[in-house]
C-alpha positions in Angstrom: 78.6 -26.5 -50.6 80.0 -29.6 -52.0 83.7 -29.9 -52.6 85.1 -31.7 -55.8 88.3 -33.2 -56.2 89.4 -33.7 -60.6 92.8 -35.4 -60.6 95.1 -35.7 -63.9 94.6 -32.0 -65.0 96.7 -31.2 -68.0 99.9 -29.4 -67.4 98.8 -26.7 -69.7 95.7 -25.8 -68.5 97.1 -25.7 -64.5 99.4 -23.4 -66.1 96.5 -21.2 -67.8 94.5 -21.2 -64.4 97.5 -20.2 -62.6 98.4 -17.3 -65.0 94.5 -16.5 -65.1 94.8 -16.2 -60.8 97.9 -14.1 -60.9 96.1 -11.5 -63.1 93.0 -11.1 -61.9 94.4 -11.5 -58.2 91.9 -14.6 -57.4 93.3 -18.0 -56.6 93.3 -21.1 -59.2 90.4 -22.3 -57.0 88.1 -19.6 -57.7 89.5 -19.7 -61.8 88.6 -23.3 -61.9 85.0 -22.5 -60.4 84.7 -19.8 -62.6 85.0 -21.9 -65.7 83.1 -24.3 -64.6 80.3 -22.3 -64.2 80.8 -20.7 -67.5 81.2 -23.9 -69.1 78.4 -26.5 -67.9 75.0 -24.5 -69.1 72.2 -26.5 -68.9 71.2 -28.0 -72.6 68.0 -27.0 -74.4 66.9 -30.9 -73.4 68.6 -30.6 -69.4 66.1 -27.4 -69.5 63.2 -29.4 -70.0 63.5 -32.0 -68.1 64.2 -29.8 -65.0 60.8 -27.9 -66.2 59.4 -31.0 -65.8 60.4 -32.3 -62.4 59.3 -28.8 -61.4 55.8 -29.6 -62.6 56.0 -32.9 -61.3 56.7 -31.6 -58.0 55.1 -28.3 -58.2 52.2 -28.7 -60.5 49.0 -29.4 -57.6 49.9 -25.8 -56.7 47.3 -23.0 -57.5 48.4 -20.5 -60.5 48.3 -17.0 -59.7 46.1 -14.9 -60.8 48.2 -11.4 -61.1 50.8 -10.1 -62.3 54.4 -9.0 -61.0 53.7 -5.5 -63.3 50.2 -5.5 -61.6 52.0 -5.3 -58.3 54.8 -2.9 -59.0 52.4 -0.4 -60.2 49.9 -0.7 -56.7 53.1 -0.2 -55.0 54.4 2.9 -57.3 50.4 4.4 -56.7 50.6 4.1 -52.8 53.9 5.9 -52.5 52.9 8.8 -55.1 
């Protein structure tokens, strides 16, 4: 995991995080990553251009030709 350091954080919002950690028992660290993760969703336009390094890099690979349901039910009809 990568570490990252954000310097000049508002007063305010340290204060938020830190009333945030106190409630829920967590440290401002694990606040912070929290709303980051709730905050940086990937765009409608970041989606598809990660589709599309995943074809890039993916797309020589064979499709296949059944489905997860398919599976799941073979499964289901071996153990009943």
């Amino acid at each position: 995991m990568g570490d990252l350091l954000i310097r000049d954080v508002d007063d305010g919002l340290m204060q938020r995080l830190k009333a945030k950690a106190e409630i829920n028992g967590t440290s401002m660290q694990q606040e912070a990553k929290k709303a980051l993760q709730r905050g940086s969703p990937l765009t409608p336009h970041e989606k598809r251009a990660l589709f599309a390094e995943l074809d890039r890099l993916w797309g020589d690979r064979p499709q296949l030709s059944f489905s997860s349901a398919e599976i799941i039910r073979e499964l289901r009809e071996e153990e009943g």
